[in-house]
C-alpha positions in Angstrom: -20.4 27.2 -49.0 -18.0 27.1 -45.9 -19.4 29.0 -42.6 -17.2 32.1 -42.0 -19.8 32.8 -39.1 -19.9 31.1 -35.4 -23.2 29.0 -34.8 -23.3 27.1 -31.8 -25.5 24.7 -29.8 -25.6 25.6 -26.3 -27.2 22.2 -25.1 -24.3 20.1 -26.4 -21.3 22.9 -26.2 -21.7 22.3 -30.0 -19.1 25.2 -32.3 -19.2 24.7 -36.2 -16.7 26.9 -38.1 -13.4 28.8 -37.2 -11.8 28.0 -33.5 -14.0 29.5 -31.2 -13.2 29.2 -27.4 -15.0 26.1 -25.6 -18.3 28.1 -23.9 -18.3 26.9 -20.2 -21.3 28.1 -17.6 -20.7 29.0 -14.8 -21.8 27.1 -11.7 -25.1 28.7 -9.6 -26.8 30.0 -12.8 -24.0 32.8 -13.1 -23.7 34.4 -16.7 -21.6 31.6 -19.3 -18.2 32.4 -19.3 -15.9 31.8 -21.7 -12.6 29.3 -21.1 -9.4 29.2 -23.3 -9.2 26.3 -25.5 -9.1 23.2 -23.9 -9.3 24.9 -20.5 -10.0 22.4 -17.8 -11.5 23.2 -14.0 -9.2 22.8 -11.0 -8.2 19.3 -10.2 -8.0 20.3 -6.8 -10.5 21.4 -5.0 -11.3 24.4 -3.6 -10.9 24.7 0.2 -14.4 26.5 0.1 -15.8 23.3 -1.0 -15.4 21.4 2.7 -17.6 22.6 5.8 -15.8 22.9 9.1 -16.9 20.5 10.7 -16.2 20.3 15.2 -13.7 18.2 16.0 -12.5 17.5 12.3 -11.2 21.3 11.9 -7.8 20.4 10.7 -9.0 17.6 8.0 -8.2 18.3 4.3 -8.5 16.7 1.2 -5.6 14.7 0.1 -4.7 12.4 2.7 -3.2 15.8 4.2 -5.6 15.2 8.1 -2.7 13.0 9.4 -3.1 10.1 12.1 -4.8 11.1 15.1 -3.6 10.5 18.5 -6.2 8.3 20.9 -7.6 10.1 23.5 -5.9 9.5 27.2 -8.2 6.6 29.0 -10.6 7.3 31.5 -9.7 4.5 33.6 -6.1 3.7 34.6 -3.8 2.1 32.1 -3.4 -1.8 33.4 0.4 -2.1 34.2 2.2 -4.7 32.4 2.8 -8.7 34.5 5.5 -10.6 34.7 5.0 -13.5 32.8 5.7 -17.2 34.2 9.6 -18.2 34.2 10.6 -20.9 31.8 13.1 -23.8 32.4 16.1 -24.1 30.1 15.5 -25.6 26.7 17.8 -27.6 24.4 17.4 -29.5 20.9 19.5 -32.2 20.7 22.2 -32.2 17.1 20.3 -33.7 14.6 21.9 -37.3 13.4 23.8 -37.8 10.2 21.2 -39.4 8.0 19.2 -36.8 8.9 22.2 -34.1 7.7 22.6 -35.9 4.8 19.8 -36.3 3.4 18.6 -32.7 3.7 21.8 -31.9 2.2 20.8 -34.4 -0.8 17.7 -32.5 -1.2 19.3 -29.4 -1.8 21.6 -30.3 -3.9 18.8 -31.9 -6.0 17.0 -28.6 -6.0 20.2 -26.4 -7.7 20.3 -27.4 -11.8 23.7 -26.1 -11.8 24.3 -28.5 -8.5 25.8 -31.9 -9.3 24.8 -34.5 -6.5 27.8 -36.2 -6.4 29.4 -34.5 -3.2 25.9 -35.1 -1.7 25.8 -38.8 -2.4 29.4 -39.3 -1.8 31.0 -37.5 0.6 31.7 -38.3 4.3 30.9 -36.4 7.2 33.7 -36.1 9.4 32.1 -33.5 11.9 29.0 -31.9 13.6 28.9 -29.4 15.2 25.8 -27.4 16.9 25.6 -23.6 17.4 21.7 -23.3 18.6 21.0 -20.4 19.0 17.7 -17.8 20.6 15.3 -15.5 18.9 13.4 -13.0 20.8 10.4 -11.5 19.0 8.1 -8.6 20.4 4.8 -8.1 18.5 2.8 -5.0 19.0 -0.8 -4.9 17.3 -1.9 -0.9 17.1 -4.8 0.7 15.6 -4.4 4.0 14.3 -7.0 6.6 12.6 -6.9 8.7 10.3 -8.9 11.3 8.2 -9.4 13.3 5.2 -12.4 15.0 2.8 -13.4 12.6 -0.1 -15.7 13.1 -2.5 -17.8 11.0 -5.2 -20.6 11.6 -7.9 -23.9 12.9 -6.5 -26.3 9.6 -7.4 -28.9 10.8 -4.3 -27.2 9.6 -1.1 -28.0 10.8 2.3 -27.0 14.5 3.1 -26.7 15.1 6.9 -23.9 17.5 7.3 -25.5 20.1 10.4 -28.4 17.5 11.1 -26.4 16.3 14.1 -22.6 16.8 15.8 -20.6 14.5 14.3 -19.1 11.7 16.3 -15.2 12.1 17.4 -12.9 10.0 15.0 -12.0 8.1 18.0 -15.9 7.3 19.1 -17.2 6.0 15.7 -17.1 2.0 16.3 -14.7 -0.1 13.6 -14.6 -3.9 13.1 -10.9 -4.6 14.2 -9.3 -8.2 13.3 -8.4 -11.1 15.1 -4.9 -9.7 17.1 -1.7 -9.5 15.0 -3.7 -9.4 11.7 -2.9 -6.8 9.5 -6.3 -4.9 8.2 -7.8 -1.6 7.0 -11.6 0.1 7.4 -12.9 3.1 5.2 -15.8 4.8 7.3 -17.7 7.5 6.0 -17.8 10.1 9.3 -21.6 10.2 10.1 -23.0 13.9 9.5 -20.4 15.4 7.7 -22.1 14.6 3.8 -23.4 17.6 1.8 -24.0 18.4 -2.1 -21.6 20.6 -4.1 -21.3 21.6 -7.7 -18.5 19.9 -8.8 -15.3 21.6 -9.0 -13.8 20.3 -12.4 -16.6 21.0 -14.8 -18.1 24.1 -12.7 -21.7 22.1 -12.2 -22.2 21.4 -16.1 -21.1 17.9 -16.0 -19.0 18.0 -18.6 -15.8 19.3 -20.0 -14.6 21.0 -23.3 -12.6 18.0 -25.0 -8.8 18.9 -24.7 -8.2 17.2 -28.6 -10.3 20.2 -30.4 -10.1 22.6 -27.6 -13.9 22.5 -27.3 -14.5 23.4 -31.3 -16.1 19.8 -32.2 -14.0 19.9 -35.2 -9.9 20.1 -36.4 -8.0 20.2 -39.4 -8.3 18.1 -42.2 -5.1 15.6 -41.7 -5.6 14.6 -45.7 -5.6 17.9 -47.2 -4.1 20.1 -44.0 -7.1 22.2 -43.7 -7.1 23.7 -47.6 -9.5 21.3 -48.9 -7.8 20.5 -51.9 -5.7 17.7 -53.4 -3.4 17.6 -56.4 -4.9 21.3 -57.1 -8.4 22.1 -57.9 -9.4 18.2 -57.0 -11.3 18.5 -53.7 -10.4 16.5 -50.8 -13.1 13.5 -50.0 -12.2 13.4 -46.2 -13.5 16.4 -45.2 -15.0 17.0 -48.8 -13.9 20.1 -49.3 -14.6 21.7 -46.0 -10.9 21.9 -44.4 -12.2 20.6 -41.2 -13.0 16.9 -39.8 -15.1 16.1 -36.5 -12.9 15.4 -33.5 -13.3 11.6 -33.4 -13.0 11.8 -29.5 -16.1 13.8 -28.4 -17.8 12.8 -31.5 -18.1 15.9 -32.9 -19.5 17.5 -29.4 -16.7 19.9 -28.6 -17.4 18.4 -25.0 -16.9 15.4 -23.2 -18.9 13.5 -20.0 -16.5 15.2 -16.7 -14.7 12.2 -15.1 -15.0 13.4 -11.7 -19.0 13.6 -11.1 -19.4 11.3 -14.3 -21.5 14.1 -15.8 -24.1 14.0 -12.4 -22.6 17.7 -12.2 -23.2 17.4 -8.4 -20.7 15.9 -5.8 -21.4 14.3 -2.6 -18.8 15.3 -0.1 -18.1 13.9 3.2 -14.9 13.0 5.4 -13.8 9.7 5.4 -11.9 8.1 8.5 -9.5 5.6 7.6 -8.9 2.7 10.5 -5.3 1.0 10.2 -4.6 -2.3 12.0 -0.6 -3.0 12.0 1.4 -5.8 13.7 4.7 -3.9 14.2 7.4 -6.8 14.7 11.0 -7.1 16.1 13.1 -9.6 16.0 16.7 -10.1 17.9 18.7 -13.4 17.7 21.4 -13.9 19.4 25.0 -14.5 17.8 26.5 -17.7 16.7 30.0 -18.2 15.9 29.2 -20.4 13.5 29.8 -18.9 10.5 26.0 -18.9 9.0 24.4 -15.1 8.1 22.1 -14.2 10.7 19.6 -13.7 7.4 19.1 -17.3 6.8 17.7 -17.3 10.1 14.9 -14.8 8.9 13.4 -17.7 6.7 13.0 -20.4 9.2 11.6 -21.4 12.4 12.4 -22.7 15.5 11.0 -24.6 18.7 9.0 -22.5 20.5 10.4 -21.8 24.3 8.2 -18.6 25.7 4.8 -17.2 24.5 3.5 -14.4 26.6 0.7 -12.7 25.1 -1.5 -9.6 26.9 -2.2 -6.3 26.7 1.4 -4.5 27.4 3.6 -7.4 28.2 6.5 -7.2 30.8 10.3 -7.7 29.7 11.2 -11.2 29.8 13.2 -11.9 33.5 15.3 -15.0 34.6 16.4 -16.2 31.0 19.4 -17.9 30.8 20.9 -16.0 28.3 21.2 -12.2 29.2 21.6 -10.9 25.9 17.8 -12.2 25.4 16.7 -10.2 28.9 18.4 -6.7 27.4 16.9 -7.0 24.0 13.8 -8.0 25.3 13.9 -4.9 27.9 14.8 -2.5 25.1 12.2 -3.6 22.4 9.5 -3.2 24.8 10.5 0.2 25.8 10.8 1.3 22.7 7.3 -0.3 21.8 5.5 1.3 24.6 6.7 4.6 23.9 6.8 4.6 19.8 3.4 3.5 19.2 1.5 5.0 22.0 2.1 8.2 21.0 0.2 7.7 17.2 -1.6 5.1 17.7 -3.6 2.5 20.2 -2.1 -0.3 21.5 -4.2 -3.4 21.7 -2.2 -6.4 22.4 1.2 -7.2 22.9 2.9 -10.5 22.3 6.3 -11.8 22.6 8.0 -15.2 22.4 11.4 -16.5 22.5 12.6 -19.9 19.9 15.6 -22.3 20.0 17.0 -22.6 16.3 18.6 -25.7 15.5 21.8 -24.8 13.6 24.1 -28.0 13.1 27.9 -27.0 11.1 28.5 -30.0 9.0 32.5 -30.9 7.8 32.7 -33.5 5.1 35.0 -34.6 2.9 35.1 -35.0 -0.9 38.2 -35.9 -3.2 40.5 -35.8 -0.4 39.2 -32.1 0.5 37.3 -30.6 3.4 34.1 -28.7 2.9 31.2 -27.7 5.5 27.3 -27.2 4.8 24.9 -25.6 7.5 21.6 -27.4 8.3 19.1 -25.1 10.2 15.7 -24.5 11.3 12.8 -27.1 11.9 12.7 -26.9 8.1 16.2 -28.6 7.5 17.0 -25.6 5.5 20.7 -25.7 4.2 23.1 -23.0 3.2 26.6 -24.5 1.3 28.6 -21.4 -0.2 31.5 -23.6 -1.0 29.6 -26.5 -3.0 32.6 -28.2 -4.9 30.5 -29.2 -7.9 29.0 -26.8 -9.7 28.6 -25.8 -13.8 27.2 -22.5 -15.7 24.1 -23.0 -17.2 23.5 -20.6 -20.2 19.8 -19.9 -20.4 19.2 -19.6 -24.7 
């Protein structure tokens, strides 16, 4: 005999039978209430749910709080030094064999690349375009904050035992200068114990496959409980309905967000960002080789001037250097100060070998560029090359 009736186990949010809607209590020992099938609690939650806290008044959940500007010093801002002046630098042009043989190596390194213009052609020129990069490094530390919450498992609550600390007082463990690096604090007196919000304090959720029933329709017989006339179906035998293989027959499932502890610690967290904001300017070359290739090498080191706010370069040889150098760091001083702390500025100034080589090869002229400490080299026109076709 099939139930026409509704039974129903309240301790598991058990149904038997017809659809029935999933029966969800409410939270604070209010009355049950009844949810549409497969109904879920908010995934957001509510703005009731976070205290307001002093000083933190404009934090919200969601990464919504924002960076937060430091608080003006109470002690003068040290004024940047001129650093030391620096005589004029050169690297010599590197020598043939040593062109040559890097530009062996890359050929060797290309499988489309034969190595015979490598091997066999002659160098007829040399020419070298050395050329300055200025680089400005300024390492910040910037906070931020926002509500947070996790599964109540019996951690502290202290929200109203104390003030909590300004965002800008709580002490973080930065990382060596101009090392990128991150911090998660958990803001000191700002934890307290909520129902949570998804499942309305019951810890679980009526299972979105059944709609909360436990049960759905026979897929072998579509719910008649019959096959090939009066032969009753063995699946369900005879009953029309199957158990919902996902809650297990249960017509609930364990709430992911308090992981069925019904309760939900929640605090603000402050996030602590490290960042070594970097700019580079090198100067032109008529050489002929992208300024990109550059990006991917180094050079000999000329300048290194490293304090708290560092003062434009002064009494370089080439001017172009000087104005980049005055514009980065005026730019640097005003961007990140405003959203951030400054902590250390560095900047440093490097010769780039760049040597334009002119060979010849079956009576033709071709050139090859050989730059950076590395030997790096950059041939466009490479006169031997086949199409590999990868099978």
């Amino acid at each position: 005999m099939q139930h026409t009736g509704v039974g129903s186990d309240r301790s598991h949010n058990r149904t038997y039978g017809v659809a029935n809607p999933g029966y969800v209590p409410a939270a604070g020992g209010a009355p049950a209430m009844f949810a549409p099938p497969g109904a879920e609690g908010p995934s957001a939650p509510p703005a009731s749910m976070f205290d307001s806290m002093p000083g933190y008044e404009g934090t919200v959940a969601g990464g919504g709080g924002g960076f937060l500007p430091p608080p003006m010093p109470a002690y003068p801002v040290p004024q940047p030094e001129p650093g030391p002046e620096q005589p004029h630098w050169n690297i010599p042009s590197i020598t043939e064999d040593t062109a040559r043989e890097a530009f062996h190596l890359f050929a060797s390194s290309k499988c489309c690349y034969s190595s015979a213009p490598a091997k066999d052609g002659v160098i007829t020129n040399m020419e070298a375009f050395n050329t300055y990069r200025y680089r400005l490094e300024t390492f910040t530390e910037s906070r931020s904050t926002e509500w947070n919450h996790e599964p109540y498992n019996g951690q502290p609550v202290d929200a109203f035992t104390h003030s909590p600390p300004g965002p800008w007082d709580i002490p973080a463990k930065s990382p060596s200068f101009f090392v990128d690096g991150k911090q998660l604090i958990k803001v000191p007196y700002t934890s307290s114990m909520k129902p949570c919000h998804v499942c309305l304090g019951m810890g679980r959720k009526p299972c979105k496959d059944c709609a909360g029933i436990g049960n759905k329709v026979c897929w072998v017989c579509n719910g008649c409980g019959f096959r090939h006339g009066d032969e009753r179906c063995s699946h369900c035998n005879g009953r029309g309905r199957e158990n919902c293989n996902h809650c297990h027959g249960q017509g609930s499932r364990q709430c992911g967000t308090c992981r069925g502890k019904q309760q939900l610690l929640v605090y603000i967290n402050l996030t602590v960002k490290w960042v070594n904001n970097s700019d580079n300017y090198v100067v032109e070359q008529s050489s002929g080789l992208q300024l990109d290739n550059l990006s991917k090498v180094s050079g000999k080191e000329l300048f290194r001037d490293s304090q708290y706010m560092v003062y434009p370069i002064a009494g370089f040889p080439d001017l172009s250097v000087v104005h980049a150098a005055q514009r980065l760091v005026n730019e640097h001083q005003g961007k990140y100060s405003q959203t951030s702390r400054i902590l250390q500025q560095r900047q440093t100034i490097e010769l780039i070998p760049v040597t334009k080589v002119t060979y010849s090869w079956k009576g033709q002229s071709h050139i090859y560029f050989v730059y950076g400490n590395e030997f790096q080299v950059s041939a466009d026109d490479y006169p031997a090359t086949c199409c590999c076709t990868v099978m």
